[in-house]
N, C-alpha and C positions, 0 to 999 in steps of 0.2 A: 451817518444819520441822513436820511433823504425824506424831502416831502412832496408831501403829493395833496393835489388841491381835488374835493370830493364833493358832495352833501350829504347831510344827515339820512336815517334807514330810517327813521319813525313820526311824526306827525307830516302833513300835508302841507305846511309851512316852506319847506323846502333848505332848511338854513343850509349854507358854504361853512366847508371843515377843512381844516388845513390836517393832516394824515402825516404824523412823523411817525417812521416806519428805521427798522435799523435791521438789515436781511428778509429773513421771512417774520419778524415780529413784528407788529404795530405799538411802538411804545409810549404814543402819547397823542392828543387833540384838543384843536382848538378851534373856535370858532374865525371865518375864514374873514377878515375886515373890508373885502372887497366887493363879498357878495352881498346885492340890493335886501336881499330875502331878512338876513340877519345882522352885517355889517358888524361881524363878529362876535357877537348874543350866542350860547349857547343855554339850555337847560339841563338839569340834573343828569333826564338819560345822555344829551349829546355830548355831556361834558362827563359823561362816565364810558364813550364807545371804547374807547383801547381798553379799560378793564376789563368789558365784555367780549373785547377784543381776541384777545392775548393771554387771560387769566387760565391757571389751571384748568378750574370748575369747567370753564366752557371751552376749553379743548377738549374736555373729556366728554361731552356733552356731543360734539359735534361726527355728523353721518362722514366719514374718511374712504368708502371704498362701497360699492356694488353690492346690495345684500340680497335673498333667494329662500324665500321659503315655500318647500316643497309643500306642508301641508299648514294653515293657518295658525294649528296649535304649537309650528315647529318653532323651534330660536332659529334667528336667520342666519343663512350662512352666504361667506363671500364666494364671489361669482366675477370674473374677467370682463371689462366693461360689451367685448366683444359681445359674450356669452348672454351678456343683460341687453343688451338692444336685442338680440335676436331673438329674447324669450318675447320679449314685448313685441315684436315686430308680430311673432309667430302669433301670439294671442290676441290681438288685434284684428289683424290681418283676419285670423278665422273667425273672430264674430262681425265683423263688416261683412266677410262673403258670405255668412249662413245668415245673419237675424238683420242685414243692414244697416246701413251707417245710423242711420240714431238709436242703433243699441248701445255706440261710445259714447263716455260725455267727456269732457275737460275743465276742470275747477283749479282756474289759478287766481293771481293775487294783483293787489295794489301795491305790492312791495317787490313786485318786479321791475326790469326796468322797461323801457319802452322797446327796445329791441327785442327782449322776450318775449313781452305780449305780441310785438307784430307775426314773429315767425309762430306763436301758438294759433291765433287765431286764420292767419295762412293754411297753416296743418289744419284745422279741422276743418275751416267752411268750405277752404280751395281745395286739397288734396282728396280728405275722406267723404266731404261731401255732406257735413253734419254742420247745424246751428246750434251743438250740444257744448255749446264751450260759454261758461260765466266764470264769475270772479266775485271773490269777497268785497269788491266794491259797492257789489248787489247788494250788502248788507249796509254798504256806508251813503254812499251816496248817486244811487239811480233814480232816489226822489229828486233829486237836484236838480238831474238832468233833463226828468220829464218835468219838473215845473219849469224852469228854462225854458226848453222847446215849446212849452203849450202856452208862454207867453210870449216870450222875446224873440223864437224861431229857429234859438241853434242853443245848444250846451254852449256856451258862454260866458263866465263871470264877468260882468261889467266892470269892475272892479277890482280896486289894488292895494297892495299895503297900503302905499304916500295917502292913501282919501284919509287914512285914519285922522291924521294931521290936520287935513282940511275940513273935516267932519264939526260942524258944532251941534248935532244930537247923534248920537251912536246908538241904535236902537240892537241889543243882543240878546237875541230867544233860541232856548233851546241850543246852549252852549256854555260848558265854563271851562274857558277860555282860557281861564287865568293856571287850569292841570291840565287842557287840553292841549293848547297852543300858547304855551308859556313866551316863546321869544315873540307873537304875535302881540301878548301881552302888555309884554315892557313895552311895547311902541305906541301903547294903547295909553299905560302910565305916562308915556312922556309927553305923547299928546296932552293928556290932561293937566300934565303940570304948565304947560307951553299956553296954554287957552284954560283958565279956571272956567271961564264964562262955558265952554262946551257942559250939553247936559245930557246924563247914561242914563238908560232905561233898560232894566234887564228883568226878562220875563223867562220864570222854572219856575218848578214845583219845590225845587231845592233852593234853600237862602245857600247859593256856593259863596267861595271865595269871589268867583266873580261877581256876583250880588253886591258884596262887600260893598264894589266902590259906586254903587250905582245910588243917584238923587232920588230914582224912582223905583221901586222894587216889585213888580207883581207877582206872586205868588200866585201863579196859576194854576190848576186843576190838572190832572195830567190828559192829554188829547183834548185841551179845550183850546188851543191856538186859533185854529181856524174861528172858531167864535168870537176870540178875543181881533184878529184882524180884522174878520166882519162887521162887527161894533164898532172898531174905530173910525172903520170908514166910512157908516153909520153915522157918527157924530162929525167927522167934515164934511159929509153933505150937511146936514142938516145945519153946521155952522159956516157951511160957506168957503171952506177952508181947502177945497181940490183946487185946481187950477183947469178951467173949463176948454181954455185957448189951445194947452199942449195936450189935451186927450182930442178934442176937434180936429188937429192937424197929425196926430202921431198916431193913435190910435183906434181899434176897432170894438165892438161888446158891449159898450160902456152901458147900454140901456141895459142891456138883459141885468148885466153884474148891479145897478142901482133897484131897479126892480125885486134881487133877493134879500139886498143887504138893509130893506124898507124894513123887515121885522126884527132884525137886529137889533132891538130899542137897548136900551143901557142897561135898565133892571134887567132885561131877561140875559144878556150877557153878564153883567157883573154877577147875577146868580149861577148863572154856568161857571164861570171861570175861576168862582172862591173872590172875588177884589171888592174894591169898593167902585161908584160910579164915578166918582173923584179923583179917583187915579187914574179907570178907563180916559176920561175927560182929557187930563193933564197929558196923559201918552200921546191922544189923537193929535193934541193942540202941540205939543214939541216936538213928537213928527210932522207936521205938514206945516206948522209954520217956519221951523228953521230955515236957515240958510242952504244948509248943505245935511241932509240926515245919512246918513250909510247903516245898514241894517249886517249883522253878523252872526252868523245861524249857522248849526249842525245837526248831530244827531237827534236831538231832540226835533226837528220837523221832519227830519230824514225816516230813520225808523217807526215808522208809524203806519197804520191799516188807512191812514188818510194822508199818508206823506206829500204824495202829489200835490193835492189839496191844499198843506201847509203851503209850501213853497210859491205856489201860485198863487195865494190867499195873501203872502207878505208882499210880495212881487207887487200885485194888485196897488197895491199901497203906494209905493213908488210910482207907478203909472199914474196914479189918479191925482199925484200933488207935483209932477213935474220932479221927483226928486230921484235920478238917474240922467247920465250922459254928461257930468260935471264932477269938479274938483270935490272930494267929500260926500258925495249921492253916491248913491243905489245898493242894489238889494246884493250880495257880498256873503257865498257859501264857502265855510271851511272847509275842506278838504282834510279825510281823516287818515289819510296814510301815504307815503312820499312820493309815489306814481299813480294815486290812483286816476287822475289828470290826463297820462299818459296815454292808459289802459282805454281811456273814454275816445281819446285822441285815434285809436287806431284800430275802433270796434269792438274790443275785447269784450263785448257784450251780448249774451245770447238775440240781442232785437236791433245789435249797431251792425256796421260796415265803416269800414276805414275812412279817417276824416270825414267825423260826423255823417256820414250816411246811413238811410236806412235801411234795414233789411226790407222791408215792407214795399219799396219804390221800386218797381223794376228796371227804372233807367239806373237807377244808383248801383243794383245789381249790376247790371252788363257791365258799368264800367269799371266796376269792380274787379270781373270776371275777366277783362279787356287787359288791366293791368296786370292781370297775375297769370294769364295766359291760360287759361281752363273754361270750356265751353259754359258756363253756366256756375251761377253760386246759390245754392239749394234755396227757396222762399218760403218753404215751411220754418216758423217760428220752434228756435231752440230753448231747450230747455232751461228755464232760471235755476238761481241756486237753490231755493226750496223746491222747487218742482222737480231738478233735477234729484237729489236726495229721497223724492218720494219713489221718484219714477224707478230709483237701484233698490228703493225698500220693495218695490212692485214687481220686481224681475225684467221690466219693461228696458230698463238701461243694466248693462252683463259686465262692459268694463268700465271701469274711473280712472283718470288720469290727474293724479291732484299737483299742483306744484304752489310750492314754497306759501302754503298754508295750511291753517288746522283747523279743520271741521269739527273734528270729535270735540274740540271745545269750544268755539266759537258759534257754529250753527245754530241755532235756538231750536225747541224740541229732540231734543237728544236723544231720546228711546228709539226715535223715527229715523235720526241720522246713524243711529251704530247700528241699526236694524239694516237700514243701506250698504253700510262697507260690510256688514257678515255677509248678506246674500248675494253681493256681486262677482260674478264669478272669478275676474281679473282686476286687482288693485295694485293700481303703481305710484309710489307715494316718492314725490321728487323734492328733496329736500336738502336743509344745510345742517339740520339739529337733528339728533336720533331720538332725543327725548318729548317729540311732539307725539300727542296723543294719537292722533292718527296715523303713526311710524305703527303702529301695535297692529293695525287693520292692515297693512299693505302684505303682499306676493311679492311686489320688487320694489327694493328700498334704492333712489338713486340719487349719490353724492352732487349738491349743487355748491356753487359758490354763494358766498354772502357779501356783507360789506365788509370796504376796504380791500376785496378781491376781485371786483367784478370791472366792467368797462362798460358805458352808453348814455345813454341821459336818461333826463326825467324831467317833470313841469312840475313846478306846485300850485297850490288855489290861484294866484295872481296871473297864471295863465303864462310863467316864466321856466325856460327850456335849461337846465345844466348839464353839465357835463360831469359824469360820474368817473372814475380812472382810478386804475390797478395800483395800490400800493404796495401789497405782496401779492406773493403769487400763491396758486391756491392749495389748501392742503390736501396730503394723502391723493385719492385719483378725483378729487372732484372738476366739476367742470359747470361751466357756464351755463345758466338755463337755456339761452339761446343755442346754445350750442348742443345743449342735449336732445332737444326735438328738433335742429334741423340733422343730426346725424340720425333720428329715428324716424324722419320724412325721408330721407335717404333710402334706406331700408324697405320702407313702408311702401313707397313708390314703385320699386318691383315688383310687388305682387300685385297692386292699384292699377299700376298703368304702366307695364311692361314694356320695354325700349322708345317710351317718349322721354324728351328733353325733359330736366330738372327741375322743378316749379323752385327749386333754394336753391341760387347757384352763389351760396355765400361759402366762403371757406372757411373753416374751422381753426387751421393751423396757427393763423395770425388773428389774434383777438380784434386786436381794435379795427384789421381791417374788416373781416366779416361783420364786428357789429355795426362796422360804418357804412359797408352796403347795404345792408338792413335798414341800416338810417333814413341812408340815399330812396331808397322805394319808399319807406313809408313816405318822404318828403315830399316826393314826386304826386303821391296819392292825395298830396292837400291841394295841390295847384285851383286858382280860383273857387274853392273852397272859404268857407267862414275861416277856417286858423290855418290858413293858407303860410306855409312858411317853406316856399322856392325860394326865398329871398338869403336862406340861412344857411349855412353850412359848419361842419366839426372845426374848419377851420377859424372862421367866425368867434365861435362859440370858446374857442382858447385862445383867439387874439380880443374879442372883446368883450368876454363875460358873458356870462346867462342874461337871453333874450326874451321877452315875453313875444307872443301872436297876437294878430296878422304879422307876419313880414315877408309879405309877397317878393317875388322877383323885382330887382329895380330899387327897392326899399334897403335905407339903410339901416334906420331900429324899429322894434316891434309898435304896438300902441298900448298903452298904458291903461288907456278904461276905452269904453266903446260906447257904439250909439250918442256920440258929443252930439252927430249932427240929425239926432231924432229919427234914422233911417234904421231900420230893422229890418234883418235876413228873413222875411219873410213874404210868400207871392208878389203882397204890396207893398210892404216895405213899413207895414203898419205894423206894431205890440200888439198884442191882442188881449183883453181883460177876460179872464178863468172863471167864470160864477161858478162856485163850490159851496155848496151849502155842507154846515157843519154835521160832522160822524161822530158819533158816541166813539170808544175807543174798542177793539175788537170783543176785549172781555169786561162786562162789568164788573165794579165791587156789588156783592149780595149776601145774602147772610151766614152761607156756607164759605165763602170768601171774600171777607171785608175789608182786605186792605191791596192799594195798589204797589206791584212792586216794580221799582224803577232798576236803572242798570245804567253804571257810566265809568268813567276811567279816575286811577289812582294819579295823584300829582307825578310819581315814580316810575311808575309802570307803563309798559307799551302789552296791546293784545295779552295774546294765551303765553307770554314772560320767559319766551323759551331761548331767546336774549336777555335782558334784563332779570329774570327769574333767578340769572344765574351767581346775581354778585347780590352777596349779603346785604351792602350798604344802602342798598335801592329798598330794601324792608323797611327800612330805620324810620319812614313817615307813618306808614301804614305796615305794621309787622306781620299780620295774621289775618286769614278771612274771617269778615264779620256780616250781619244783617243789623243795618241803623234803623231805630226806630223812634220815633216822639215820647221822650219821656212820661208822659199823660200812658201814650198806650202801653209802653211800659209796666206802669204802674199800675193801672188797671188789671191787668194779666200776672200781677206779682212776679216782675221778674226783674233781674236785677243786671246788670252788668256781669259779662261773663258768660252768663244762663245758655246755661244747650238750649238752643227750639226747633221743634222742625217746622220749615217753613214748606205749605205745599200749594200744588197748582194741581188743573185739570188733568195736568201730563207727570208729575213727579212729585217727589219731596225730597228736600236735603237737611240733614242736618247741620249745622250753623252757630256758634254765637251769636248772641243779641248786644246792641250796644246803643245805649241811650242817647241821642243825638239833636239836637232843639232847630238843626236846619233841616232836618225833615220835616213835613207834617203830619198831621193826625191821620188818621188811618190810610197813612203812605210807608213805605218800605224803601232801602236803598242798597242795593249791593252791589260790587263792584263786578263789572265785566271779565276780570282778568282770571278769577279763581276757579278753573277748572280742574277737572281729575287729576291732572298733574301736582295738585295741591291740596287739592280738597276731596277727602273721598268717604264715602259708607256704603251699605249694604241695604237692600228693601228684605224684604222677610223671605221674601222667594234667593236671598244670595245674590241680585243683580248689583252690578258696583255702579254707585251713581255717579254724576258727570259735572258735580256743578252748578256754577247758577243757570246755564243753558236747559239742564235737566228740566224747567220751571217757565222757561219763557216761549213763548206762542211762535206759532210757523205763520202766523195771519201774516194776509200782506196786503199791501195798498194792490189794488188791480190796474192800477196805469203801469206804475213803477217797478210792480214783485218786491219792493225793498220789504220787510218784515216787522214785523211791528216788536221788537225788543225793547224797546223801549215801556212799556207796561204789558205786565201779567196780573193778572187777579187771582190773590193768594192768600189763606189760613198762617196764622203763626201759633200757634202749640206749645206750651214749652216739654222737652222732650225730659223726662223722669230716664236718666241714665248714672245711677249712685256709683257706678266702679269709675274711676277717671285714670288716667296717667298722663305723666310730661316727661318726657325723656329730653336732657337736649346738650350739646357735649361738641367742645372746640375738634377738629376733627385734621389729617394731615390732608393737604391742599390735595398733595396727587392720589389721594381717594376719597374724596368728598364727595365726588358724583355717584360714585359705584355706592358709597354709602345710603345716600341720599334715594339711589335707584332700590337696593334691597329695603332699606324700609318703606319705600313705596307700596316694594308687594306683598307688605306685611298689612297697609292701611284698608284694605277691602274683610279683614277679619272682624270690624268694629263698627258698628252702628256711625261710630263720628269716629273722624283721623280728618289731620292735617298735618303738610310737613311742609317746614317753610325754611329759609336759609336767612340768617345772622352773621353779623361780625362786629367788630368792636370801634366801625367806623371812623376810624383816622383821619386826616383831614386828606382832603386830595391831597396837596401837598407835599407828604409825606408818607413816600411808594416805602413798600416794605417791612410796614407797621403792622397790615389789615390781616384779619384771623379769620379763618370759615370755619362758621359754627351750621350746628342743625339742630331745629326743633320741632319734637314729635309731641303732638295730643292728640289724645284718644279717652272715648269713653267706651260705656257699654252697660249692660244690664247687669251680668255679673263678669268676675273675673276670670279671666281666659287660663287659658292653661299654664303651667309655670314654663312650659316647654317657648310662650310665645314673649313672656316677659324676659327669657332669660337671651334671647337670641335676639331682643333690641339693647340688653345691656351689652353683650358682645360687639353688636353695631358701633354702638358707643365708646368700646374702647371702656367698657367695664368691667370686664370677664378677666381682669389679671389679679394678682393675689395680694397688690397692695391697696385694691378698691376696699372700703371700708361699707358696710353690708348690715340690714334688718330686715325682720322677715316675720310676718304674722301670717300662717297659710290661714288660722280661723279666720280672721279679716278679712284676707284675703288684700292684707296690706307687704307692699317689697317696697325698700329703699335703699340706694345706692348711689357714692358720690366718690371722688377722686381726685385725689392733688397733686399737684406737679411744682418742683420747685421751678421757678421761671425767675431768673437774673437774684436780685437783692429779695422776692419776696414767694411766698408760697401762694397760689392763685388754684379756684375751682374750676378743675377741667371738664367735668364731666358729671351728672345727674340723674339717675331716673325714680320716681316717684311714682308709687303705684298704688293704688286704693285709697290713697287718701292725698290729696296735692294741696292742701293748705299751706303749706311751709313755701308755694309756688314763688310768691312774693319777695320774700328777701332770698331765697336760692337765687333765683334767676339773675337777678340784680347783681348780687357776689359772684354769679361766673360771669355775666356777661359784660360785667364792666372791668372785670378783671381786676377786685379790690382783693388786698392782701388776705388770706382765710387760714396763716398756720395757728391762729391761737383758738378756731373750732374745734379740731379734730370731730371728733362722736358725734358735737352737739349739731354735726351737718344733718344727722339722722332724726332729731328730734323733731314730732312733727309737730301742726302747731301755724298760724299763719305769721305768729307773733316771732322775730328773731331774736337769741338766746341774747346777742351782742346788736347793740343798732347799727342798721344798715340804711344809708341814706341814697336812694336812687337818684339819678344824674335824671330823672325825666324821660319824655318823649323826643324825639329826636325831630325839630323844626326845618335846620339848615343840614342839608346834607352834604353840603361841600366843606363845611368844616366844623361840621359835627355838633350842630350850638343846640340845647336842649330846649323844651318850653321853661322846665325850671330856673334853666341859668337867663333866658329872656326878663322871665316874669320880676325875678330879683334884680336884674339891671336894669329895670326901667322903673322899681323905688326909687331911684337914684337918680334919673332924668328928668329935665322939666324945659317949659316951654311950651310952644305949641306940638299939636302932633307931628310936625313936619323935623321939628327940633328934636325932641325926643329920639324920633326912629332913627333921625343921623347921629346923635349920640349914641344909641343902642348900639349902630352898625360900625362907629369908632372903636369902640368897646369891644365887641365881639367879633366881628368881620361878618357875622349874617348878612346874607342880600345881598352882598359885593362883590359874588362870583357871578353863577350862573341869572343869579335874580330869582327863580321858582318860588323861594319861601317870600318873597315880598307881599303877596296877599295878605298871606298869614301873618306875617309881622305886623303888618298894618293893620290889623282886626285885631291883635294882642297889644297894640299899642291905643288903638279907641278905646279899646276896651279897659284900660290902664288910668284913663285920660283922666282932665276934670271933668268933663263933661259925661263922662257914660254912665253915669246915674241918671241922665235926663234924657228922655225920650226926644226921639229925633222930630225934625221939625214938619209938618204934614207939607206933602207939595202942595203946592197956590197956582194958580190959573189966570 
């Protein structure tokens, strides 16, 4: 058994994993005790990586060797890595010398490492000569960055975990933190309990779990922030409440920015924003008079037609009450994926240059150009991520180069991005999972490493550097990202610029050395630089732990928060105050489409799931895609839990279930990011297979930033009259569950609605060896499909043998069929499909999926009926997913507790072990536990001023 010390693939958090590995398997993780980030805190996913690891499903899942398809519609076939560089080489190559270097683009990731992105961004701006290279960071946080720059002077976080601590008002908009950045969370919880007296303010449109623990709650409007920070600061002028001394001596703008935010008066905000003037009031007065306030924001100001604007609009706020430069202060961006930090770090951005430089500044070019040794780095501005996707729907961009991300489901307007990967002419899709939607569009499929395979570092939001290391080695022919595009700048380079010296003089054969030269340049590229870290080295960084920046040459540890001494990276060394006056949001609601639809992450789930997607247990919170909506609207619309709707936009429609939800609001919408084609599929009437919730959301963008406004669509909800249904869903053998999983895939594009989600029977961590992979198929449609299409998901199923037990009404156009297997002491339901009429969905599913004993049914499996012949009691929704604790078994164990709620929930968690692993469900417990309480009959107490 060997370990190996790593960090987490998924949130921006950055947590230390300690990686026990036994050959080439990964057989187990834990959170790493030494690293500052987590101090060994994991969540759900990080404390599920070796399942995702190591597990059948997602070996089967993963890209193992060179793929080649001659023509789009062909199945790919393999190809000799040789063979595959030289296609790419060759195809490249010839659209640079016929239509010039910005006919390529390059679309990689936040979930690279930093070494990756250095040598990509090298290849395109240094070698090919193109500023055609973004990153899905564009979608997370480029807002961030230009609010940063247009106030503080450099991409920056002031800010660090420890302020959480120090914080006595937490001010968190447009984040819930508590499914985002779950270990960021706990530290938040224990703050809280450390300092009662600290008071949270947390502004969404969503009452989330983060909500939860917040004193003040405002339910804002969606795209009404910037009005709501304009108001507040609105009300400390007007009560006195800025600090006049530190904007005189720190600061520049202040006149202009007090001049807009004069009409800001309270009514016309609290009218904008849905609040009352009461709560605006109490927000402005707990921000500016604290002690220490720390503001904690994500996508929610990030993805917006006004992102920019958010960010500089909170920022503002800090500047104008002195709250930044200290222990507990300042304005404090989540970071939504484990590099994307990195990625910022080393230009990975159509409009950066290496250590923070700009493309824009000509000196920052040369010396750009000076370090990498090539006459010049192109000044025309490259193409962002939506631009870019328009520019390949346009013919304008011929090849795409995408690495270790997925467009076809993450992109927002979707008709416009698969319209892109069809008409381009060369698509080279560089990945570690074959089952990403975008593997479907590529010419060259090329095998990457993931985690727990890979070597370099990374930084998370606190601006701290780790050290990422090989615990196996990698499978089948894959290879290092970095390593794939310096061996295709290899290639490339001969026909570019024939018998000059190497612009990548890294080697390939030794991993950690070449990523460590890699390192060594980028390092070199910060010198006197804002994140200037000469000071660091690999050796460092494994003698003494992850470093935050600066850590200049001479310096022994990084700095913790910045601007203490009120000096800012900028000409003068002054902040500068952003007057942004308030943007409607791109699309309104209107009477063709009256409700907004919002978009965020599952407690479970990471992106388009093509990790996580793969292990049943990660469903157990959220099983199914759904569209939450305010029970009022609901009701209104007669529809009921369950209910097909199709939900549409200017750009699409999908169809969806509906599910009644009271933390939404009135005519708002909630769906989850993660549910693309890979899960969720239909057909428009023309046969096109839609994509998702992406199908539905806007390409608008902020114009400083390009980030997109995902974050609201203005959308119709319908309910969809679809009377044929079916549920197919059936325990299936490990070493084909993917192949399964993948043919009824290409079954779901026949049916107006299909979903196909993965199950299991959830085991406790605990206890390796127990967990079962199941699969479930729903589908409707207008009428019933052919028998040829019902009988070939029974088969899928594993119900085409002859002791499945079988009913069949073709006038109904009703089938039903189920299957038993003796399993140890008891007979248990293996398998189901229901067709034309799924009432009986209820207690079947419950009977197979919790695997209660079923030999004394026999026949009566057939009968339909919602009502069970014999009572079947379901074990609930699934709360704790570390050891499987249901809401039922919660809600009955806490008749039984008493006390205050603090006594309660640690009885509860004696009792059941909830909350005592990873911590994730501790939200939820604690909102099931209010809600329990004596008190949650009486409405909460109005905040006071």
């Amino acid at each position: 058994m060997q370990e190996t010390k790593s960090t987490c693939p998924y949130c921006g958090v950055g947590c230390g994993v300690i990686i026990e590995s036994d050959g080439a398997q990964i057989t187990g993780v834990r959170g790493d005790p030494t690293h500052p980030a987590n101090f060994g805190r994991l969540c759900t996913k990080g404390s599920t990586l070796h399942l995702t690891a190591s597990s059948p499903i997602t070996l089967q899942t993963r890209l193992l060797q060179p793929l080649h398809r001659a023509q789009r519609s062909d199945a790919p076939q393999p190809l000799p890595w040789d063979a595959a560089l030289n296609l790419a080489t060759e195809k490249f190559a010839n659209t640079i010398q016929n239509h010039g270097p910005d006919a390529v683009g390059f679309y990689v990731s936040g979930q690279l490492l930093t070494e990756d992105y250095y040598v990509f961004n090298k290849l395109a701006k240094g070698l090919i000569g193109t500023n055609n290279i973004d990153t899905n960071s564009r979608l997370c946080m480029s807002s961030a960055v230009a609010g940063y720059k247009q106030t503080l002077g450099a991409d920056a976080p002031p800010a660090c975990y420890d302020d959480v601590k120090h914080a006595q008002c937490l001010f968190i908009v447009g984040s819930n933190a508590a499914w985002a950045h779950p270990i960021l969370f706990r530290r938040i919880e224990d703050a809280r309990a450390a300092n009662p007296g600290m008071r949270v303010i947390v502004a969404d449109p969503r009452r989330t779990d983060t909500a939860g623990m917040a004193d003040l709650f405002l339910p804002i409007q969606p795209g009404s922030d910037v009005m709501l920070f304009n108001g507040m600061l609105h009300l400390m002028l007007w009560e006195g409440w800025t600090d006049a001394e530190y904007i005189a001596a720190h600061t520049t703008g202040f006149d202009e920015l007090k001049a807009l935010v004069r009409d800001y008066t309270p009514e016309r905000v609290a009218q904008t924003c849905g609040i009352s003037v009461a709560d605006l009031t109490t927000a402005a007065k707990w921000f500016a008079q604290s002690k220490a306030t720390l503001s904690l924001y994500c996508q929610g100001l990030n993805q917006s037609s006004s992102g920019t604007a958010k960010n500089a609009a909170l920022i503002n706020l800090h500047l104008a009450t002195a709250q930044i430069g200290k222990p507990g202060a300042g304005p404090f961006s989540l970071t939504g994926q484990p590099n994307a930090m990195g990625g910022r770090e080393v230009g990975g951005l159509a409009n950066l240059l290496s250590a923070h430089r700009d493309l824009a500044n000509p000196q920052h070019r040369a010396e750009v150009a000076a370090l990498w040794g090539v006459a010049d780095v192109p000044s025309k501005p490259g193409k962002t991520a939506v631009e870019m996707f328009q520019a390949a729907a346009d013919g304008e961009i011929r090849a795409l180069w995408i690495a270790c991300t997925n467009p076809a489901q993450s992109m927002p307007d979707q008709a416009t991005v698969r319209r892109a990967l069809q008409r381009a002419e060369f698509v080279v899709v560089q990945e570690a999972f074959a089952t990403a939607a975008t593997c479907a569009y590529a010419d060259l499929l090329l095998p990457a490493t993931t985690w727990g395979e890979k070597t370099g570092t990374v930084t998370n939001s606190e601006r701290r550097i780790s050290r990422v290391r090989t615990a196996v080695p990698a499978p089948g022919l894959a290879r290092h990202d970095w390593a794939i595009a310096v061996q295709f700048a290899h290639q490339l380079e001969a026909r570019l610029r024939p018998g000059q010296p190497t612009l990548f003089p890294y080697t390939t054969d030794d991993a950690d050395q070449g990523a460590e030269t890699v390192w060594n340049e980028h390092r070199e590229s910060t010198r006197g630089r804002d994140l200037d870290i000469t000071g660091l080295s690999w050796e460092t960084l494994e003698s003494a732990g992850p470093q935050q920046w600066p850590l200049p040459e001479g310096s022994t540890t990084g700095k913790a928060r910045l601007y203490e001494d009120g000096v800012f990276p900028t000409p003068d060394g002054r902040a500068r105050f952003a007057a942004h006056a308030w943007q409607p949001t791109a699309e309104q609601r209107e009477s063709r489409y009256p409700f907004s639809l919002t978009t965020g992450r599952l407690r479970d789930q990471w992106h388009g799931m093509t990790r996580t997607g793969t292990l049943g247990r990660l469903f157990g919170h959220v099983a199914e895609p759904s569209v939450q909506l305010h029970p009022q609207d609901m009701e209104r619309r007669g529809l009921k839990n369950g209910d097909l709707v199709y939900v549409t936009s200017k750009r699409g429609t999908i169809v969806v279930p509906a599910q009644a939800d009271t933390t939404v609001g009135l005519s708002q919408a909630f769906m989850a990011m993660h549910w693309g084609s890979e899960f969720l599929s239909g057909c428009s009437s023309t046969g096109e297979r839609l994509a998702g919730v992406n199908a539905l959301t806007t390409s608008a963008y902020c114009p400083t930033s390009k980030q997109p406004e995902l974050k609201h669509a203005a959308v119709k909800v319908l309910k969809a009259e679809l009377p044929w249904t079916l549920l197919a869903m059936a325990w299936l053998p490990a070493d084909s569950a993917q192949a399964t999983r993948e043919a009824l895939s290409a079954l779901m594009a026949q049916f107006p609605f299909a979903s196909c989600v993965p199950f299991s029977n959830n085991t406790p961590l605990g206890e390796p060896g127990r967990e079962r992979v199941g699969v479930l198929l729903r589908a409707a449609a207008h009428e019933a499909p052919p028998d040829a299409t019902v009988e070939r998901i029974e088969s899928l199923m594993g119900l085409a043998s002859t002791d499945t037990l079988r009913y069949a009404d073709k006038k109904r156009g009703q089938r039903r069929a189920a299957r038993l297997m003796r399993r140890g002491e008891s007979t248990t339901l293996e398998g189901i499909v229901l067709a034309g009429d799924t009432s009986a969905e209820g207690w079947l599913k419950t009977l197979l999926q919790e695997e209660l004993p079923a030999q004394t049914y026999g026949r009566l499996l057939l009968v339909p009926g919602a009502k069970a012949p014999v009572a079947v009691q379901s074990r609930g929704k699934s709360v704790c997913t570390c050891f499987n604790v249901t809401d039922t078994a919660i809600t009955a164990e806490l008749a039984h507790c008493h006390g205050t709620d603090d006594d309660r929930l640690a009885q509860l968690q004696g009792k059941l072990r909830c909350g005592t692993n990873c911590g994730s469900c501790l939200p939820e417990l604690t909102r099931m536990v209010r809600a329990t309480g004596p008190l949650a009959s009486k409405p909460l107490a109005q905040a006071t001023i």
